[in-house]
C-alpha positions as CSV (number, residue, x, y, z in Angstrom):
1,X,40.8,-189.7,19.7
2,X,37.4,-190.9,20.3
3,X,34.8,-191.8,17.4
4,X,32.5,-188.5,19.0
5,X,35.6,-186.5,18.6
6,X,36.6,-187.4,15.1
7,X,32.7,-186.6,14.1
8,X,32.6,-183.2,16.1
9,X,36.1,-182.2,13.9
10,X,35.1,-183.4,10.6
11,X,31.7,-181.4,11.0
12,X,33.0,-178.0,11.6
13,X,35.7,-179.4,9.3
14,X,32.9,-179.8,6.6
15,X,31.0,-176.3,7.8
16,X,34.4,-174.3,7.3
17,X,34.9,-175.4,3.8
18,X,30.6,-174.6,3.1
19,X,31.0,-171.0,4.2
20,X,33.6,-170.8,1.5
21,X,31.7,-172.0,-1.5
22,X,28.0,-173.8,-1.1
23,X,26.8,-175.4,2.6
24,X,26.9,-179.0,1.1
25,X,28.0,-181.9,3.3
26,X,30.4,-184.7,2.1
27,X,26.7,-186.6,1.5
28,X,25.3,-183.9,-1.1
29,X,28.2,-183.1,-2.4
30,X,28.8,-186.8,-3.7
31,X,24.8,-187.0,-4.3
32,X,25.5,-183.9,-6.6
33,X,28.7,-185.4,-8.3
34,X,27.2,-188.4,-8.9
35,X,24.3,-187.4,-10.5
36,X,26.3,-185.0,-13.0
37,X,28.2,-188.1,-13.6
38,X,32.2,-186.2,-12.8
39,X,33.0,-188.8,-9.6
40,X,34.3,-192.3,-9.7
41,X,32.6,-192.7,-6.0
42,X,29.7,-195.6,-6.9
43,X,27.3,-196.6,-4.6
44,X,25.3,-195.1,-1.8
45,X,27.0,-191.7,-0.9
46,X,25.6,-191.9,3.1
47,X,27.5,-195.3,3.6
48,X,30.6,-194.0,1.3
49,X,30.8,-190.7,3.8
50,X,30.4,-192.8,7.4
51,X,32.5,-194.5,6.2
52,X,34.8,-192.5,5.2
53,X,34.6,-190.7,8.2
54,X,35.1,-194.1,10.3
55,X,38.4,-194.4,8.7
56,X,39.6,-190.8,8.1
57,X,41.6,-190.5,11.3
58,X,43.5,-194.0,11.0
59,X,44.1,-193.4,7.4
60,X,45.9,-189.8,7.8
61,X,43.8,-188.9,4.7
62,X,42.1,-185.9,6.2
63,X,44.3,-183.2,4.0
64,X,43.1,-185.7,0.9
65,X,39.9,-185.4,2.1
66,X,39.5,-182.0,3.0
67,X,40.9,-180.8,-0.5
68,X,38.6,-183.4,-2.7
69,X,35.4,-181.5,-0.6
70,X,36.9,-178.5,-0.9
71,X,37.3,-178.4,-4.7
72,X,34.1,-179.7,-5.0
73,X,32.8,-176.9,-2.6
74,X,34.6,-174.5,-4.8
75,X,32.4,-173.4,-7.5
76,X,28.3,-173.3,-7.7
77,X,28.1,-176.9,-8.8
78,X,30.9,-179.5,-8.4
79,X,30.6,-180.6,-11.8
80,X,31.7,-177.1,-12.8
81,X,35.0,-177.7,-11.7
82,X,37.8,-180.3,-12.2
83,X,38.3,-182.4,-9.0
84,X,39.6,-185.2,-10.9
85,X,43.1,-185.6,-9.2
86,X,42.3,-184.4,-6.0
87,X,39.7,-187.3,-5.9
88,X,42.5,-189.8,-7.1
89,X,44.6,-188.7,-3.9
90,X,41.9,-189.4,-1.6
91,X,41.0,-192.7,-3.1
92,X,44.9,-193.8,-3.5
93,X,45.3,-193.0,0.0
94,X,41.9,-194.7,1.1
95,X,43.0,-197.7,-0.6
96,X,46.3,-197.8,0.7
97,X,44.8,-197.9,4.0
98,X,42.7,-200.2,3.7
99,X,44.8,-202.7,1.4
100,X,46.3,-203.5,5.2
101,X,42.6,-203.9,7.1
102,X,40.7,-205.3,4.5
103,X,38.6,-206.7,7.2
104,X,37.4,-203.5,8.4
105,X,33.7,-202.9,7.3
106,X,34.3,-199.3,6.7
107,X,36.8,-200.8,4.2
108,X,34.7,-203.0,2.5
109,X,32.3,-200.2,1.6
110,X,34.8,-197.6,0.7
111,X,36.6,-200.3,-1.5
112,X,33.0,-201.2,-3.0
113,X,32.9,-197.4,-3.5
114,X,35.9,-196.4,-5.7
């Protein structure tokens, strides 16, 4: 699966779940969650999202993924809803990940971000 690929797929990925609730990308919605203070994600949220995306496929944490954005997608404002342990799956299975390619800079900055 090729890098263009992956994006293309996460992007109508990402529009799917905003016709369901708001139009916010993984960017705002962790801009959002960060300034109403309900995320453990630190950091700056474009690098924490590209890179996210850079390991998504490799990882197999899309489903983790796709349900963290799409409980924060689910109400007006992400705060207004309890994402809590879908957030935990994604960064458990993130960090599994990269606990084997700790070398990978994608890594570094998601581990930097949880």
């Amino acid at each position: 699966m090729t890098k263009a690929f992956l994006l293309v797929t996460i992007t109508i990925l990402l529009g799917t779940l905003g016709a369901c609730g708001s139009d916010a990308s993984c960017e705002q919605l962790c801009e959002e969650a960060q300034a109403g203070d309900c995320t453990d994600v630190a950091g700056n949220c474009g690098s924490f999202c590209g890179a996210l995306d850079d390991v998504e496929s490799a990882s197999g944490c899309a489903d983790e993924r796709d349900a963290y954005e799409s409980c924060l997608n689910s109400k007006d404002a992400v705060c207004d809803v309890d994402c809590d342990a879908k957030e935990n799956a994604l960064e458990s299975c993130v960090i599994a990940y990269c606990a084997g390619n700790a070398g990978d800079p994608s890594c570094v900055t998601l581990a930097g971000s949880f």
